[in-house]
Steps between C-alpha positions, in 0.01 A plus 500: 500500500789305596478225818828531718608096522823438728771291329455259770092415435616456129795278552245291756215503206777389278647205716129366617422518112842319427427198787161463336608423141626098574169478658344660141753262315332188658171626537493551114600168447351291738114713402549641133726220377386201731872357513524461095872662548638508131151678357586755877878494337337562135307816658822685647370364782189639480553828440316507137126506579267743761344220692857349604648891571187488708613185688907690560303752684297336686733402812613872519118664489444194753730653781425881413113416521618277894730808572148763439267281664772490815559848487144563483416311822823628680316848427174451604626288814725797616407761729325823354695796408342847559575580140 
């Protein structure tokens, strides 16, 4: 079963996950490193264990889970549709 995706929701995806990487960057080191930069440097900047790919992530599944619960409430708030 194949999803139809535009070019343009991908290239958004890809931009919002892109502006929320520097946020990963110092959210790795300020949390999984707490500011101990040449063990972060040591790491490939934290890229080596689970727990600190964990802490990348974390700023991007921040916004999508803001940008569901939004969407969410901007759905129930709107008027019914007789579908």
């Amino acid at each position: 079963m194949k999803i139809p995706i535009s070019k343009r929701t991908a290239a958004k995806e890809w931009l919002i996950f892109l502006g929320t990487l520097p946020f990963g960057c110092l959210f790795t080191y300020w949390i999984g490193y707490r500011g101990d930069f040449d063990n972060f440097w040591n790491n490939v900047f934290g890229l080596r264990d689970i727990e600190t790919l964990i802490l990348w992530a974390t700023p991007y599944l921040a916004v999508n889970f803001l940008r569901i619960t939004f969407g969410a409430i901007q759905l129930l708030l709107s008027p019914n549709d007789s579908n």
